[in-house]
PDB file of N, CA, C and O in Angstrom:
ATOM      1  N   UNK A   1      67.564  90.230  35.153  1.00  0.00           N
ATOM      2  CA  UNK A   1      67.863  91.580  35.533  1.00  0.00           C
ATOM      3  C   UNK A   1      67.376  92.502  34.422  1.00  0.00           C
ATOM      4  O   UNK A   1      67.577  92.408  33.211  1.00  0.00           O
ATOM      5  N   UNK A   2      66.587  93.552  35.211  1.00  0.00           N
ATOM      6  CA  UNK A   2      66.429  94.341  34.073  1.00  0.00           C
ATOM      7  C   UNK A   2      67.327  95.707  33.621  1.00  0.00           C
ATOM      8  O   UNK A   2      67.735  96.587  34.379  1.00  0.00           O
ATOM      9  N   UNK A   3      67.518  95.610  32.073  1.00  0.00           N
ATOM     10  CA  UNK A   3      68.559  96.393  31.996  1.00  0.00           C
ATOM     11  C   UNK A   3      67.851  98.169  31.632  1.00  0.00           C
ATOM     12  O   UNK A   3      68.517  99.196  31.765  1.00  0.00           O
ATOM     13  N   UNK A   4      66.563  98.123  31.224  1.00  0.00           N
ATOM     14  CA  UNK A   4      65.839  99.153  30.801  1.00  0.00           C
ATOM     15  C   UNK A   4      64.276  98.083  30.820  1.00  0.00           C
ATOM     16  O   UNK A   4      64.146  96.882  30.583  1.00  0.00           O
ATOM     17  N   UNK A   5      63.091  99.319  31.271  1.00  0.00           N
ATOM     18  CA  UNK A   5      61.656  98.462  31.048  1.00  0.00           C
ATOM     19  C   UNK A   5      61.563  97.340  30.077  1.00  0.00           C
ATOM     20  O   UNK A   5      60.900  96.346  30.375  1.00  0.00           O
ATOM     21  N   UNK A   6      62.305  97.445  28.711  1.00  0.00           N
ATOM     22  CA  UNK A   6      61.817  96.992  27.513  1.00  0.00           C
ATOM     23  C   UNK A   6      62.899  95.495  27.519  1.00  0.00           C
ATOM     24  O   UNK A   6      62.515  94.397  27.116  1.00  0.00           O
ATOM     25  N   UNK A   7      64.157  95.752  28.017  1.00  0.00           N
ATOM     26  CA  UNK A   7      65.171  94.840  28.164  1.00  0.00           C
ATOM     27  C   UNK A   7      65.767  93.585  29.266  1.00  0.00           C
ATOM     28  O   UNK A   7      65.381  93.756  30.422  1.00  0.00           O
ATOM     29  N   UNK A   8      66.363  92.761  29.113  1.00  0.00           N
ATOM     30  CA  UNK A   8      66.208  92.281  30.329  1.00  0.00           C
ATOM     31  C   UNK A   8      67.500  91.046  29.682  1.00  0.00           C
ATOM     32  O   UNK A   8      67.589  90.582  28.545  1.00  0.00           O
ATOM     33  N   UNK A   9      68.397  90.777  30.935  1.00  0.00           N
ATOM     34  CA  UNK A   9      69.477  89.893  30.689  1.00  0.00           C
ATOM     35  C   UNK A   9      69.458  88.636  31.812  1.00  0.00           C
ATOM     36  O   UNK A   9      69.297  88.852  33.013  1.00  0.00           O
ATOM     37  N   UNK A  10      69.614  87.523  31.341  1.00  0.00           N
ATOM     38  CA  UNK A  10      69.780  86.118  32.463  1.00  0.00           C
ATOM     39  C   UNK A  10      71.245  85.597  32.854  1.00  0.00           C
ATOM     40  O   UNK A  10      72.094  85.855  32.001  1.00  0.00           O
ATOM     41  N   UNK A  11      71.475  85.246  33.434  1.00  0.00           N
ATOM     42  CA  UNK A  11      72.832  84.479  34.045  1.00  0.00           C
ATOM     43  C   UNK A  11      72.420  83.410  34.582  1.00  0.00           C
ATOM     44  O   UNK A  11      71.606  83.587  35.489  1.00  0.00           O
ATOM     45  N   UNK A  12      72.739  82.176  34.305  1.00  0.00           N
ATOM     46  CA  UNK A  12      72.916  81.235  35.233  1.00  0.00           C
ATOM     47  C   UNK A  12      73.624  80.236  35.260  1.00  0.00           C
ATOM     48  O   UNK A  12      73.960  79.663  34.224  1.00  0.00           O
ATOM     49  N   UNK A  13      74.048  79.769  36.671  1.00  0.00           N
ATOM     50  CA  UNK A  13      75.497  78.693  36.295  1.00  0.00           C
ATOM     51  C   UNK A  13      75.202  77.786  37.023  1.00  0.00           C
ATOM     52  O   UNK A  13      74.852  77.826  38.203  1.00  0.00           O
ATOM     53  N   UNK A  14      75.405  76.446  35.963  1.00  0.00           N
ATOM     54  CA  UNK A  14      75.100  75.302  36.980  1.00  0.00           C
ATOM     55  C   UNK A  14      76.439  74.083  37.315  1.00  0.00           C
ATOM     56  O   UNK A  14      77.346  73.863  36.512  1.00  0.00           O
ATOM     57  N   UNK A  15      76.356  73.689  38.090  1.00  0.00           N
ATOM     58  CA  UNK A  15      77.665  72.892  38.537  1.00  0.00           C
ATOM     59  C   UNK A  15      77.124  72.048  39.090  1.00  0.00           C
ATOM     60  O   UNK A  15      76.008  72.054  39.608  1.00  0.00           O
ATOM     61  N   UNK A  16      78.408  70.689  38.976  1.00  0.00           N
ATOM     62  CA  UNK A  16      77.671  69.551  39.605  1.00  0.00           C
ATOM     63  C   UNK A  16      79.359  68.905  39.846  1.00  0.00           C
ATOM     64  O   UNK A  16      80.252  69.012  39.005  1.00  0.00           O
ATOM     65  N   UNK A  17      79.460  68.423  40.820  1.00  0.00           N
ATOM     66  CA  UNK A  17      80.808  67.722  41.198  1.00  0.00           C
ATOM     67  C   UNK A  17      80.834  66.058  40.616  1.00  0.00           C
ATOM     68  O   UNK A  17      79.733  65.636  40.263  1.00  0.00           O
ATOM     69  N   UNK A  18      81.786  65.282  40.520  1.00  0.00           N
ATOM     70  CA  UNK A  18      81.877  64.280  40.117  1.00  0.00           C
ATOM     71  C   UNK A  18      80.923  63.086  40.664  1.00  0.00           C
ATOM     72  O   UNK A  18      80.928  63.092  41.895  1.00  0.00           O
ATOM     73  N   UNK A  19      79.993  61.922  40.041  1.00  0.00           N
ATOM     74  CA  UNK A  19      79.252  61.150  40.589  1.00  0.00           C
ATOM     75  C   UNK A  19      80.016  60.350  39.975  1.00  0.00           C
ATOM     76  O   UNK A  19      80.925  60.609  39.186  1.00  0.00           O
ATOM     77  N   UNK A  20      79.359  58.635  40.621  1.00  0.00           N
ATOM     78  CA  UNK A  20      79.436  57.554  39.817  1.00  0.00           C
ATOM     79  C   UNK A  20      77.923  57.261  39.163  1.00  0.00           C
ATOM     80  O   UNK A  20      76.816  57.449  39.668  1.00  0.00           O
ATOM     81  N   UNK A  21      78.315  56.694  37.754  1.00  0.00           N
ATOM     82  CA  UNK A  21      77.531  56.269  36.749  1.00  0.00           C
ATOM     83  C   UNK A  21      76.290  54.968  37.055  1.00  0.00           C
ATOM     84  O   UNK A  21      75.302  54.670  36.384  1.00  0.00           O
ATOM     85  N   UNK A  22      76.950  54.229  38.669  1.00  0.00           N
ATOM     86  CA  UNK A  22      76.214  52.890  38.829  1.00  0.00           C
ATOM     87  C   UNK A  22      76.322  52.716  39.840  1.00  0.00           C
ATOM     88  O   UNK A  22      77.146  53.545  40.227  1.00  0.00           O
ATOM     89  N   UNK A  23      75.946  51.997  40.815  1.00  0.00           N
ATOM     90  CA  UNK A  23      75.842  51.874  42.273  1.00  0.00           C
ATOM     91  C   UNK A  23      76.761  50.967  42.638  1.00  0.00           C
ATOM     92  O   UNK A  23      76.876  50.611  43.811  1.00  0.00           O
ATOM     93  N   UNK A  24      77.839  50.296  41.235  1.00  0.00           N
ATOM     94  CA  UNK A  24      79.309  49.544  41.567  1.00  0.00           C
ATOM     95  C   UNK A  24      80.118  50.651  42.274  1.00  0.00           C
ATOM     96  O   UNK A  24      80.590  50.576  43.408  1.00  0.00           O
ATOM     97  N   UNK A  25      80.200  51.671  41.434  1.00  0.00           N
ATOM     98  CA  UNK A  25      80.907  52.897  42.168  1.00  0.00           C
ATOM     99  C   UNK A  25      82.418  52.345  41.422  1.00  0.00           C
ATOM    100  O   UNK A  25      83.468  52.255  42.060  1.00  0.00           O
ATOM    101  N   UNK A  26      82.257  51.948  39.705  1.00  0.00           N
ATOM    102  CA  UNK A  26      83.605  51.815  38.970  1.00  0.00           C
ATOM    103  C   UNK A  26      83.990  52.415  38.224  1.00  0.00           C
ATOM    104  O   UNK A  26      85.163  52.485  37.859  1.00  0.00           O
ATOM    105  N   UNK A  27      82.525  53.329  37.592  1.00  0.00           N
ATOM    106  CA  UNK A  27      83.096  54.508  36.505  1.00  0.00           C
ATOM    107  C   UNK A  27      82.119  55.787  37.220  1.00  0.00           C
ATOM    108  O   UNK A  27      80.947  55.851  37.590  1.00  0.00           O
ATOM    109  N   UNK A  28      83.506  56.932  37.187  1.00  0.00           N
ATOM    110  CA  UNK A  28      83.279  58.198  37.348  1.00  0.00           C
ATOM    111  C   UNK A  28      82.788  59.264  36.601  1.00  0.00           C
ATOM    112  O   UNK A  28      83.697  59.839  36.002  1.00  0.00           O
ATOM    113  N   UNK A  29      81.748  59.711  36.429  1.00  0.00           N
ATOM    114  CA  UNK A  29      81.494  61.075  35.831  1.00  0.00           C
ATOM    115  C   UNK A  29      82.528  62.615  36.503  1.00  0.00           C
ATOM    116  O   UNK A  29      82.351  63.008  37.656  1.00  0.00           O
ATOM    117  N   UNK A  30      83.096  62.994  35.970  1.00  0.00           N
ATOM    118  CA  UNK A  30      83.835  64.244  36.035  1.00  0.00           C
ATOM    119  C   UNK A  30      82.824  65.153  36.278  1.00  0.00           C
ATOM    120  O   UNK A  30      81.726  65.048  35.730  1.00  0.00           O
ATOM    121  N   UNK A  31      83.110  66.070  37.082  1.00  0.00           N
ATOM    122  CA  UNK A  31      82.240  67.067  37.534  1.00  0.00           C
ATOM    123  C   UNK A  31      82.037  68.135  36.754  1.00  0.00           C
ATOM    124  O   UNK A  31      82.989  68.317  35.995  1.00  0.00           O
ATOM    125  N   UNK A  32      80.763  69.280  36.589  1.00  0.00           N
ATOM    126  CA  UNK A  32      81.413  70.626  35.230  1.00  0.00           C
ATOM    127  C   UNK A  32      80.942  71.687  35.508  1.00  0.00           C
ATOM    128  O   UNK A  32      80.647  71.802  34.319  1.00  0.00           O
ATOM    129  N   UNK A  33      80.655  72.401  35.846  1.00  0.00           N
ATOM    130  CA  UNK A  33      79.888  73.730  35.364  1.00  0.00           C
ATOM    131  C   UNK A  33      79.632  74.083  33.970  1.00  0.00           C
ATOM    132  O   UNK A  33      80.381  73.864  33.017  1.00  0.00           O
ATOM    133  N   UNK A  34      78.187  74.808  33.954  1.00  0.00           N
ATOM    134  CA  UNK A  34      77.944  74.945  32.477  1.00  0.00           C
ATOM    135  C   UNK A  34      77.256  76.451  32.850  1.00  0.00           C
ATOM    136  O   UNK A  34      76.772  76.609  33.971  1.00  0.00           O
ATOM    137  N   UNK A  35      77.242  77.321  32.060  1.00  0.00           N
ATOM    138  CA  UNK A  35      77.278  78.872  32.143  1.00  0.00           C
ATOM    139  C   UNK A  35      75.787  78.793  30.906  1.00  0.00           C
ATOM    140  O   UNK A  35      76.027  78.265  29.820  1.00  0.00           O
ATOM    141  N   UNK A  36      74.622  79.226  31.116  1.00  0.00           N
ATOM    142  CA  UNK A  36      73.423  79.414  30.497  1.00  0.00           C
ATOM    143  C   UNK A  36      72.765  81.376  30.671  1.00  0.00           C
ATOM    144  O   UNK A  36      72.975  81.998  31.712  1.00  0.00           O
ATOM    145  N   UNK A  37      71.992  82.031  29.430  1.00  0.00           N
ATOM    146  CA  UNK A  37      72.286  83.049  28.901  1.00  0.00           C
ATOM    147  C   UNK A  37      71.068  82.848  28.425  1.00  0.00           C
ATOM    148  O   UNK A  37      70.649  81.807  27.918  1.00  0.00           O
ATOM    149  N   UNK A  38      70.107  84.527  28.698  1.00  0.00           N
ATOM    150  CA  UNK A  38      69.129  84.565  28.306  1.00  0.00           C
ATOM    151  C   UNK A  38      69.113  86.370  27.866  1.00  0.00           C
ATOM    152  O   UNK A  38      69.653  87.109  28.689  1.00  0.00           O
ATOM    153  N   UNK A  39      68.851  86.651  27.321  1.00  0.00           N
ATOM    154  CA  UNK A  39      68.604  87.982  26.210  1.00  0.00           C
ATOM    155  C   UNK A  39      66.705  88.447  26.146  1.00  0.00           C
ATOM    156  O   UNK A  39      66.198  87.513  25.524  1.00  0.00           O
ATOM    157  N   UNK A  40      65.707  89.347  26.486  1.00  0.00           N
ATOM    158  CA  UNK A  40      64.677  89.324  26.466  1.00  0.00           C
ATOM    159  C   UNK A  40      64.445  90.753  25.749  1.00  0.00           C
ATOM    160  O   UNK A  40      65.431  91.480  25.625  1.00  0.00           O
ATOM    161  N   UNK A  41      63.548  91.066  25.406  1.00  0.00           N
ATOM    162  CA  UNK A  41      62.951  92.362  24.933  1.00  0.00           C
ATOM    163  C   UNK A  41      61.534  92.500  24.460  1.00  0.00           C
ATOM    164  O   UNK A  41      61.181  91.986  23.399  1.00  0.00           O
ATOM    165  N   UNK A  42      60.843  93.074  25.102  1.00  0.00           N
ATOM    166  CA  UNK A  42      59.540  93.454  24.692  1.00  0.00           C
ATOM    167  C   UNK A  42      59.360  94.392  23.751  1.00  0.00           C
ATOM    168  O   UNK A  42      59.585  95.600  23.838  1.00  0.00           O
ATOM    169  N   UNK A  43      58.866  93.660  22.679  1.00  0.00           N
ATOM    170  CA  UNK A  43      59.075  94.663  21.331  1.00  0.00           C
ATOM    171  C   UNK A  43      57.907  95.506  21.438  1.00  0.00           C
ATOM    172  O   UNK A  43      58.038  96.540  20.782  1.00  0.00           O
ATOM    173  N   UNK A  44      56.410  95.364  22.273  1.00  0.00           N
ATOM    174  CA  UNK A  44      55.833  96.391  22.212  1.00  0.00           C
ATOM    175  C   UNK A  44      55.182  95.409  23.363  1.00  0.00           C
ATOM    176  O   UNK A  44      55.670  94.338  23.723  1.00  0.00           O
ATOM    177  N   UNK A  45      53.747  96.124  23.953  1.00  0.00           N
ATOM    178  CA  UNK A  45      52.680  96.067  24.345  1.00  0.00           C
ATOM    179  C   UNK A  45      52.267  94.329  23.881  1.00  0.00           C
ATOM    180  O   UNK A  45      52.217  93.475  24.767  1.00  0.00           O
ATOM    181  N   UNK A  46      52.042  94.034  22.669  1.00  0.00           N
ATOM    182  CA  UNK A  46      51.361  92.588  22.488  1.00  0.00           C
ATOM    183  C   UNK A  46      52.870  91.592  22.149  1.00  0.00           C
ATOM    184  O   UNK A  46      52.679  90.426  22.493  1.00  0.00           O
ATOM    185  N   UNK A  47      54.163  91.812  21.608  1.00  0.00           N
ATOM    186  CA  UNK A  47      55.017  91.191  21.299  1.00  0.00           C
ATOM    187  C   UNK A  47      56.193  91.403  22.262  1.00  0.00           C
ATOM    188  O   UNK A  47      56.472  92.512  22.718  1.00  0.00           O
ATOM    189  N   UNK A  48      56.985  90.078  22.598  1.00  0.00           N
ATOM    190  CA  UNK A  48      58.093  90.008  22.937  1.00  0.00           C
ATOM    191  C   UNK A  48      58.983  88.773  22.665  1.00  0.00           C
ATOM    192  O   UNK A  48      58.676  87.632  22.318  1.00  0.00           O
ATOM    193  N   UNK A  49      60.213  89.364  22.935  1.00  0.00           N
ATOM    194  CA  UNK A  49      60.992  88.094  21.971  1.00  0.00           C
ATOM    195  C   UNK A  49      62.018  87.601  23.271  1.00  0.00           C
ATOM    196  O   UNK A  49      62.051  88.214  24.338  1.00  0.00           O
ATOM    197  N   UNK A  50      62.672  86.638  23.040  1.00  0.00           N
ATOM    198  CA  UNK A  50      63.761  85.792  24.065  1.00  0.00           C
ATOM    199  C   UNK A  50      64.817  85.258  23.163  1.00  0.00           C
ATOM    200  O   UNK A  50      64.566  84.549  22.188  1.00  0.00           O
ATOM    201  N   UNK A  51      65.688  85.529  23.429  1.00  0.00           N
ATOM    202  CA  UNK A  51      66.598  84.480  22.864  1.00  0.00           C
ATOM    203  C   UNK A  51      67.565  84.045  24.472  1.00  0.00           C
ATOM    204  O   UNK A  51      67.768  84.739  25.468  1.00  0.00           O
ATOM    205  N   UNK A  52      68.078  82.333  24.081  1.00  0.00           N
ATOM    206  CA  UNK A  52      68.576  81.655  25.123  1.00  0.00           C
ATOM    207  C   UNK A  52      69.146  80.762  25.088  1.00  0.00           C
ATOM    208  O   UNK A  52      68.809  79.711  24.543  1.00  0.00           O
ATOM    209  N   UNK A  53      70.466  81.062  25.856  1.00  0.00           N
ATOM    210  CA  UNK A  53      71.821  80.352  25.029  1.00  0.00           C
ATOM    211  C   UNK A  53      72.027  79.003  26.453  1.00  0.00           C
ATOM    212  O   UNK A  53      72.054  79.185  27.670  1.00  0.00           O
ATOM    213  N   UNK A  54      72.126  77.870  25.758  1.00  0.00           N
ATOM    214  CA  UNK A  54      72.332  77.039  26.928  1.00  0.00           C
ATOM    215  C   UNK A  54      74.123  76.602  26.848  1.00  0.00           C
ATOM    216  O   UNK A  54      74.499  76.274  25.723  1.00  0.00           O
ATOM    217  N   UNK A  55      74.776  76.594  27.532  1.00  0.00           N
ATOM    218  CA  UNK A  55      75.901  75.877  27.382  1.00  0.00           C
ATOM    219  C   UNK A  55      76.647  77.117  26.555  1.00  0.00           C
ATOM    220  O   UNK A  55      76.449  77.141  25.340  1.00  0.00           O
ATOM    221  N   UNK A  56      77.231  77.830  26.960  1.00  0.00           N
ATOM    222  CA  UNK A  56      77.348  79.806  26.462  1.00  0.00           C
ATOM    223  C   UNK A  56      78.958  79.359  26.216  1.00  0.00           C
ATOM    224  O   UNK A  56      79.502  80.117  25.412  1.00  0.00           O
ATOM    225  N   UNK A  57      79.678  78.486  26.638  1.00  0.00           N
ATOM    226  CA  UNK A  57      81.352  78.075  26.247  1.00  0.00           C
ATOM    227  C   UNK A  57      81.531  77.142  25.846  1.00  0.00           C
ATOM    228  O   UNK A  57      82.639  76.611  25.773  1.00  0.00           O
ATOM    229  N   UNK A  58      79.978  76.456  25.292  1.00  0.00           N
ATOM    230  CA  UNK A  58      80.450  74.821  24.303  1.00  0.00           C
ATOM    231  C   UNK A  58      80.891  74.228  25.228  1.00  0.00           C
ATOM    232  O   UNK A  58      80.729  75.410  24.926  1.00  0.00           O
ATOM    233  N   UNK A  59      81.382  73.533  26.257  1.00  0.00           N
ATOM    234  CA  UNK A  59      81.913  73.047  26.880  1.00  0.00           C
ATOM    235  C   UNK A  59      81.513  71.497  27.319  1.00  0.00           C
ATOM    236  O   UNK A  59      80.641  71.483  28.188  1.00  0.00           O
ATOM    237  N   UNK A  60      81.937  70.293  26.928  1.00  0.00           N
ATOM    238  CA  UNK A  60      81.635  69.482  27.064  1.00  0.00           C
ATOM    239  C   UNK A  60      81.467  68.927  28.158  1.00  0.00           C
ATOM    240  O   UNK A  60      82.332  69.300  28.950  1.00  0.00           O
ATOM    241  N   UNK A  61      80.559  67.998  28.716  1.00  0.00           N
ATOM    242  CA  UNK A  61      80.401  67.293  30.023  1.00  0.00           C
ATOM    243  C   UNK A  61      79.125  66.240  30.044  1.00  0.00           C
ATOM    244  O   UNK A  61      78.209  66.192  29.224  1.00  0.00           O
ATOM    245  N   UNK A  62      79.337  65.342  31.303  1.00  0.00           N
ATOM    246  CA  UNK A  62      78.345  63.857  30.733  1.00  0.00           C
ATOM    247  C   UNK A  62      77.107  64.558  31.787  1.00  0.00           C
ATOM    248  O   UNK A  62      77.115  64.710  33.009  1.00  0.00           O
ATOM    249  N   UNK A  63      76.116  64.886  30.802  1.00  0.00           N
ATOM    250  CA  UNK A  63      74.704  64.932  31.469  1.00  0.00           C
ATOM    251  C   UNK A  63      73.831  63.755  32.445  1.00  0.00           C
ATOM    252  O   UNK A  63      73.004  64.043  33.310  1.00  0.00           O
ATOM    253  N   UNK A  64      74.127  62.811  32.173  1.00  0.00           N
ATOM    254  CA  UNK A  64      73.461  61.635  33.090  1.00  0.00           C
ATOM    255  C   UNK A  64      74.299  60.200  33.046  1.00  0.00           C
ATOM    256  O   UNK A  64      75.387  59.951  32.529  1.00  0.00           O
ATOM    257  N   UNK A  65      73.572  59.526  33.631  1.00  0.00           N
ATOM    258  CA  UNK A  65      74.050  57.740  33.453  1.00  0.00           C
ATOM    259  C   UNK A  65      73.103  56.973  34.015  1.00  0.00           C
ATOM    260  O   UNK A  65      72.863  56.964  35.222  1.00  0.00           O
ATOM    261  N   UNK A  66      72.439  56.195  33.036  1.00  0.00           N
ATOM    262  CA  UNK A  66      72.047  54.852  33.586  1.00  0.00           C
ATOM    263  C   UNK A  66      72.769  53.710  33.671  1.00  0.00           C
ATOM    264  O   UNK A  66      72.260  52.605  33.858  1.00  0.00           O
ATOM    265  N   UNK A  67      73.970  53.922  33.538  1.00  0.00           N
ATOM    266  CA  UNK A  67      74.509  52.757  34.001  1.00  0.00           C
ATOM    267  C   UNK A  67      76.132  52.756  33.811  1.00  0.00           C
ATOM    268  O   UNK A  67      76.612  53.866  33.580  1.00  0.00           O
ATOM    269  N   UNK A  68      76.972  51.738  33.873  1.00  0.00           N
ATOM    270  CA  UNK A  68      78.735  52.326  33.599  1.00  0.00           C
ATOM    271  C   UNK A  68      78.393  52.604  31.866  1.00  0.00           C
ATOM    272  O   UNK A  68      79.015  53.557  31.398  1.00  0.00           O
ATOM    273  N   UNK A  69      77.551  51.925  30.984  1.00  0.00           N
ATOM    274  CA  UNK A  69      77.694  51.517  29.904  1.00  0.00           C
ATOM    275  C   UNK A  69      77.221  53.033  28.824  1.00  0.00           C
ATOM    276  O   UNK A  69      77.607  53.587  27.794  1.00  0.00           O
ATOM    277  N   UNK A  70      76.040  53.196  29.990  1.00  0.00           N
ATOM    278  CA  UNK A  70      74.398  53.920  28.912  1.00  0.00           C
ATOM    279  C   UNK A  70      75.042  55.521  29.727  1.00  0.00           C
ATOM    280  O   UNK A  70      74.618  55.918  30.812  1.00  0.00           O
ATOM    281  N   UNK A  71      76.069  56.208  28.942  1.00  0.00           N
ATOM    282  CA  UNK A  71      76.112  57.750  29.818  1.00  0.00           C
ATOM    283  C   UNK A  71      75.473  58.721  28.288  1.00  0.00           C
ATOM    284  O   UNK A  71      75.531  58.588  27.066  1.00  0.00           O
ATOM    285  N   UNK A  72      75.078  59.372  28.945  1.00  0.00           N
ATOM    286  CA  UNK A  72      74.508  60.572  27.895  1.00  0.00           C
ATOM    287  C   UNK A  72      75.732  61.927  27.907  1.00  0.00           C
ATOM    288  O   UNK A  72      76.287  62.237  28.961  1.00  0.00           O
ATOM    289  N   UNK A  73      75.953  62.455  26.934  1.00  0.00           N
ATOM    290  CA  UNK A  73      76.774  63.500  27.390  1.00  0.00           C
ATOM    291  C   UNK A  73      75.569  64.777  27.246  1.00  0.00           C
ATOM    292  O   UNK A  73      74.387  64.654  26.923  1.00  0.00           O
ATOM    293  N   UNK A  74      76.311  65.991  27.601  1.00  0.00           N
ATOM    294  CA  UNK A  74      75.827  67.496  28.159  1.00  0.00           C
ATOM    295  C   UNK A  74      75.143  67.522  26.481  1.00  0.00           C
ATOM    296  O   UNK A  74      75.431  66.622  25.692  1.00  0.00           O
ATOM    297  N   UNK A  75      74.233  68.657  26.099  1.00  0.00           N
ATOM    298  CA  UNK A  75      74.486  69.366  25.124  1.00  0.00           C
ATOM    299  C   UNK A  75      75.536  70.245  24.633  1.00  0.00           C
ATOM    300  O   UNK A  75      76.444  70.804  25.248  1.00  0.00           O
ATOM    301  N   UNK A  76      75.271  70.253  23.578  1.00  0.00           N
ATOM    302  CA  UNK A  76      76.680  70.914  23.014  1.00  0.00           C
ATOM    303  C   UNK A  76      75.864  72.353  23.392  1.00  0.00           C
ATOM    304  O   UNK A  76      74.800  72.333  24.012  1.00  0.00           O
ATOM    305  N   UNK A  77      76.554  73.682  22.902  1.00  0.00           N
ATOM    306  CA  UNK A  77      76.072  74.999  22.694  1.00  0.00           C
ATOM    307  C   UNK A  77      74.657  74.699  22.159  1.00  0.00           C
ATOM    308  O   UNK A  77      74.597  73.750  21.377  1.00  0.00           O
ATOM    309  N   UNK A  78      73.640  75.271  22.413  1.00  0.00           N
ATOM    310  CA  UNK A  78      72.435  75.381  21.851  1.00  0.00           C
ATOM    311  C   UNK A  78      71.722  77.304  22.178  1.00  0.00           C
ATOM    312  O   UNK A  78      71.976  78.125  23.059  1.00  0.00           O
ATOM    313  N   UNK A  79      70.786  77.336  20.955  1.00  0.00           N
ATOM    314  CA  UNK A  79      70.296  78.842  20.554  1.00  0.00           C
ATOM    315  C   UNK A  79      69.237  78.611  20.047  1.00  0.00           C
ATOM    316  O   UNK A  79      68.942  78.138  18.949  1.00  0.00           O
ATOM    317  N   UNK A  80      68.175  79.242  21.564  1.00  0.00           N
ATOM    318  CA  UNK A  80      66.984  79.083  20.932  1.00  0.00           C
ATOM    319  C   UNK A  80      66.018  80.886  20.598  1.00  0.00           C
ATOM    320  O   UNK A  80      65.846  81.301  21.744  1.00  0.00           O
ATOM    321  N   UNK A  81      65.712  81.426  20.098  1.00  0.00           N
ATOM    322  CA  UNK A  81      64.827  82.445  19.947  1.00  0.00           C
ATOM    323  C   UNK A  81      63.420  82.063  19.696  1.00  0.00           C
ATOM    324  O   UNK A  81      63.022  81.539  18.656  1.00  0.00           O
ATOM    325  N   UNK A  82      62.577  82.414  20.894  1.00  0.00           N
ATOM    326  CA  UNK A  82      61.183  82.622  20.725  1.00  0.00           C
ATOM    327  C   UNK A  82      60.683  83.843  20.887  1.00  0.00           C
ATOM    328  O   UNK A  82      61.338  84.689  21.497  1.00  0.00           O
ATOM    329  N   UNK A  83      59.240  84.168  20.279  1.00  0.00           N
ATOM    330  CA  UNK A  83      58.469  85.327  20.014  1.00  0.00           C
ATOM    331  C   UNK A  83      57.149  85.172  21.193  1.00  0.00           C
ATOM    332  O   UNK A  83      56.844  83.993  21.372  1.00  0.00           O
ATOM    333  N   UNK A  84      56.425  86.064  21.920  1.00  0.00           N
ATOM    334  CA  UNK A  84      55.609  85.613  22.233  1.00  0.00           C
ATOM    335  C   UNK A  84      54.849  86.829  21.561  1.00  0.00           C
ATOM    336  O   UNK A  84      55.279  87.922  21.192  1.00  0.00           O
ATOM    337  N   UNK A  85      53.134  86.090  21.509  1.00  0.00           N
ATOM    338  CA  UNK A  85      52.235  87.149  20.792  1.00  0.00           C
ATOM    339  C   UNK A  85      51.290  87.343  22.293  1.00  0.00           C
ATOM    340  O   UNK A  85      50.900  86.319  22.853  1.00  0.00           O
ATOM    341  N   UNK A  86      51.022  88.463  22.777  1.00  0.00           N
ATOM    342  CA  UNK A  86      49.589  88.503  23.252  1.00  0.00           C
ATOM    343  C   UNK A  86      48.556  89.068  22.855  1.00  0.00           C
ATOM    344  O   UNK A  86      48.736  89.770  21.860  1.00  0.00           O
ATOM    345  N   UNK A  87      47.327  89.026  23.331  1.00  0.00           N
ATOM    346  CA  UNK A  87      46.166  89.855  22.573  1.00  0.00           C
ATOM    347  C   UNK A  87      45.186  89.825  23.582  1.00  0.00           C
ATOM    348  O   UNK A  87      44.097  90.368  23.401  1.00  0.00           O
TER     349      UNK A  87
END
């Protein structure tokens, strides 16, 4: 959304309801929503910058599973800022 030409704000929310981890169907992944955040501004004509927040309430949750054993969890909060140059 843009908040002014030069500015610009992101929202996005992702959710996922509870799966199982293995096709036994013995261990459950808990379901989560995770709330992601993006900040933009074109500092001129050739430069613009981003910053972009993934996981905006820290909030823990299991990102995948290969198996009951092998689960990955979510990222924690992460903050990334990039610049872009054009010419």
């Amino acid at each position: 959304m843009d908040v002014t030409p030069r500015l610009g704000l992101g929202l996005g929310v992702i959710y996922r309801g509870a799966i199982f981890a293995a096709t036994d169907n013995t261990v459950t992944l808990p379901g989560f929503t995770r709330v992601d955040a993006a900040l933009y501004y074109q500092v001129s004509d050739q430069v613009s910058a981003q910053l972009n927040v993934e996981n905006v309430f820290d909030k823990g949750y299991y990102a995948a599973a290969n198996s009951n054993t092998n689960i990955t969890p979510g990222s924690p909060r992460a903050v990334r800022l990039s610049l872009r140059l054009s010419y």
